[in-house]
Steps between C-alpha positions, in 0.01 A plus 500: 500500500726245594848472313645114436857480447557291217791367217282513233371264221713220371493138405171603323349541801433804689704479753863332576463449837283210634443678798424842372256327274344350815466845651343565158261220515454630958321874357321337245334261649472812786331741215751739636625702211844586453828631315829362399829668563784270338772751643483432848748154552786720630229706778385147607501470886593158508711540159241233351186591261202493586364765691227746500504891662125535572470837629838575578494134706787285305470126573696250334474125448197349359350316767555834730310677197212183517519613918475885413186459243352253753519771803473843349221411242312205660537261272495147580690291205390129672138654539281192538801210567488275757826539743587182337506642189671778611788292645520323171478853261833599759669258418428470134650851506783399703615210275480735199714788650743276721564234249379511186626859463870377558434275217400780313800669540720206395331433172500927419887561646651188560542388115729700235223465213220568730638823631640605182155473370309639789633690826828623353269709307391682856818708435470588124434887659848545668769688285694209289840553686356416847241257368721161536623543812162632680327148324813254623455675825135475545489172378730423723334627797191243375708205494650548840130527607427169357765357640423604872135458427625105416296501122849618385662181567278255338578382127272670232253154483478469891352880486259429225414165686411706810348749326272299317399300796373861598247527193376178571417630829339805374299318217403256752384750759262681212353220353196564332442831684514875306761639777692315774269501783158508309288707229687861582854607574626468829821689605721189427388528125711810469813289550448218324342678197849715482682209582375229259477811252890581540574128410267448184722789318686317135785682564693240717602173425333287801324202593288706727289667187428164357389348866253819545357447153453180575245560726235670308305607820791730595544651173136587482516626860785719393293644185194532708710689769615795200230505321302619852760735571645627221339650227553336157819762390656409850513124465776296490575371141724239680172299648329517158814359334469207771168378440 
């Protein structure tokens, strides 16, 4: 059986990671069963979560995890899309993990109440006399990311501004339709579900939340997505509290 290397459940949903919720989302829409193993960060060959050992084969990174499922098991996520659509699915996914995850980031570590609330709860596990200086250290780490990355730089308003001009995007892309490209999931649906998902949490104080809910396509999408996926013990309180 193939092992994912996960965090673990928070924010009321079931994972903390947008992107190890995607690879979630990748072997469900696959129907390839598998098992979580939240104790594998440290073992992670590119020190980032996710990634799978399928057989004793480790690959990490989601989209390298979309690549694996697609060889090994023949499974073809944009099944039925035009390459037109396909172009557009790629770079749906590429605007959620190159841009609107940055934002992400800033509204989760940027913020003192924010973290306090959310991520600085991460370390809650490490022995009380190390856990300050691990957190300042980490967090950090993430803001000298943000900074290179450019999202870090921007004043909290101009990152909601840009983030919400992403939802509008996304909203506008769906439409009317169940999924992104049409009546069934395409690969690109993994991302954005997780993505959209990991921004309708309560927990943070953020324009974004409001924007998403504000398009009531995208907050049914987001339902429809779990309640597919997920059974009913598994689904994220967090996108009931938002409807």
């Amino acid at each position: 059986m193939i092992t994912l290397y996960t965090f673990g459940p928070f924010f009321g949903l079931p994972e903390a990671s947008p992107f190890v919720l995607k690879a979630m989302l990748l072997l469900k829409i696959a129907g390839l069963a598998y098992r979580e193993d939240r104790g594998g960060f440290f073992k992670a060959p590119k020190k980032k979560l996710p990634y799978i050992d399928d057989d004793g084969l480790k690959v990490a990174d989601s989209t390298f995890i979309r690549f694996h499922i697609e060889k090994k098991y023949g499974f073809d996520f944009d099944a039925g899309l035009t390459a037109e659509q396909k172009a557009v699915a790629w770079a749906v996914e590429k605007m959620c993990e190159d841009h609107l995850y940055f934002a992400l980031m800033e509204i989760r570590w940027r913020h003192d109440g924010n973290f306090a609330k959310g991520v600085a709860h991460f370390f809650d596990a490490i022995p009380l006399p190390l856990r300050p200086f691990i957190r300042a250290s980490v967090r950090q780490k993430v803001m000298k990311t943000l900074n290179l990355q450019g999202m870090g730089r921007h004043t909290r308003d101009e990152v909601a501004d840009l983030a919400c001009r992403d939802i509008d995007a996304l909203a506008t892309l769906l439409g009317d339709k169940p999924f992104l490209m049409g009546d069934k999931p395409c690969g690109a649906d993994a991302t954005m579900g997780a993505f959209v998902a990991s921004l309708l949490i309560p927990d943070f104080e953020t324009r974004v939340r409001p924007a998403i809910q504000g398009h009531a396509n995208l907050v049914a999408y987001v339902k429809r997505m779990f309640a597919l996926y997920f059974s009913a013990t598994e689904r994220p309180a967090a996108i009931a509290e938002a409807m």
